[in-house]
C-alpha positions, 0 to 999 in steps of 0.5 A: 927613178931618178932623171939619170936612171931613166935616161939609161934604160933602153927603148923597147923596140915594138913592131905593129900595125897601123889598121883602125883596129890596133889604134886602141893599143899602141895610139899615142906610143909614138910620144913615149922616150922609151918606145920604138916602133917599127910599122909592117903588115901584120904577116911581115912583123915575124920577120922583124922578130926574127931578125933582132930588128924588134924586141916584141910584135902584133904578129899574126897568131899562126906565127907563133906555130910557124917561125923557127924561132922559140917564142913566147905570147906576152898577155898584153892586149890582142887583136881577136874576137866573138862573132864577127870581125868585119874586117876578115872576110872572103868573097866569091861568085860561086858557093863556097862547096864549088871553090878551087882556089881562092886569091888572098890578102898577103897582109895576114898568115893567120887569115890564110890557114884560118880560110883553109879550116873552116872551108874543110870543116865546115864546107867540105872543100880544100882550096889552092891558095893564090898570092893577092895584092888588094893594096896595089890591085890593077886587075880584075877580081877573082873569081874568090878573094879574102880581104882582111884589114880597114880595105874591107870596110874603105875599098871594099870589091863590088857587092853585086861581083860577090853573091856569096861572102863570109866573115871569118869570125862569125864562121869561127864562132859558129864552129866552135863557139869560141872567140877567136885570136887574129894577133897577139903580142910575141917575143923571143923566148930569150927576152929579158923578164924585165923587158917582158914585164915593161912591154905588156905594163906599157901596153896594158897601161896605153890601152886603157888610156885610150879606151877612157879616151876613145871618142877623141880616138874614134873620131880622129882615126875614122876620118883618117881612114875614111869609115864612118865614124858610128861604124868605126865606133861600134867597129872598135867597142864590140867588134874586136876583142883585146882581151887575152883571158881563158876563153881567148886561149882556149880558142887559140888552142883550137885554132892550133890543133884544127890547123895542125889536124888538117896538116896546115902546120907542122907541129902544134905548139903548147901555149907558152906565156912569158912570166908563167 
């Protein structure tokens, strides 16, 4: 492609995350000529798709059940993973059978129908669910919060204030035996084939460069966020998950027809991938 041609090809426009756990992805994109991106929480990228404001985002994996848009998954790398995620994770002061309600992290949607599952399948209890802002809390803490992303490791709540705590991908594992998809790449199911295949070859292609780079990654974004670098290491290399293969698709079905089951969405959506 010539110097001119390239110079006429739109930028694709990105919406992600900043968490430690999206840095294997989309670190060192921000270099890239032809990529935009746009930086949210993970529960506001859907809005960003909606909008036309993006072509593609890290969304949380219930919105592709939720939004009134038709979408399709991009098989790029994912956020997900086999056991547990250490970065999702519930606290309380009282068995998880005695909860009523259960104050949450607004960052995540998948995390909040996710809590409402396992609670009913696993511990037999159906919960209210409150608002939370853990980024600008000037309360105390509640009786029962979920937390998701690098707060859970840099600012996590006091140990001894919660006796009884669960990871949500350990207790996912455990019911099902299957990994489990937090985020994953969503589009409009409008989008251009083209821009389809040029969005998961630039990720497929970051991702690898930063996992063959991963070292100077680990050590630069652990300081930044003030984990531990072994932590963030091990975090980063068996912790999360970014493949998006048979087993992880299986997973997210469950996840969608669990979720539908206990009325926690609508209507479950068969999985629609772009390109297939």
């Amino acid at each position: 492609m010539t110097m001119e041609a390239k110079s006429l090809v739109k930028p694709l426009r990105l919406g992600v995350v900043r968490f430690l756990n999206t840095q294997p992805i989309i670190s060192g994109l921000e270099v890239c000529n032809d990529i935009s991106m746009t930086e949210a929480v993970p529960s506001s990228l859907i809005n960003l798709l909606e909008s036309g404001e993006v072509d593609a985002a890290l969304c949380s994996s219930i919105d592709y059940q939720v939004s009134s848009m038709p979408l399709v998954i991009l098989p790029a790398p994912s956020l997900g993973c086999l056991g547990a995620t250490r970065t999702v994770r519930l606290y309380s002061s009282r068995p998880f059978e005695e909860l009523e309600k259960v104050c949450c992290d607004s960052d995540s949607h998948t995390s909040v129908v996710l809590l409402q599952v396992l609670l009913r399948e696993v511990h037999g209890c159906r919960v209210t669910v409150l608002p939370f802002d853990a980024a600008g809390r000037n309360v105390e803490w509640p009786e029962a919060v979920m937390l998701i992303g690098d707060k859970v490791v840099s600012a996590s709540p006091p140990a001894e204030r919660y006796p009884y705590q669960m990871d949500l991908g350990e207790a996912w594992h455990s019911l099902t035996g299957l990994p489990f998809l937090f985020g994953i790449w969503l589009a409009g199911a409008d989008l251009d084939s083209d821009d389809a295949r040029r969005i998961v070859s630039t990720l497929d292609r970051q991702y690898r460069y930063n996992r063959m780079h991963s070292e100077t990654l680990v050590g630069r974004e652990s300081r930044a966020r003030n984990w531990p670098q072994d932590m963030a290491e091990d975090y980063l290399s068996s912790g999360i998950r970014y493949e998006l293969g048979p087993s992880q698709r299986e997973g997210l079905d469950r996840f969608y027809e669990l979720a539908a089951a206990h009325g926690l969405i609508e209507q479950h959506r068969p999985l629609r991938f772009a390109g297939e």
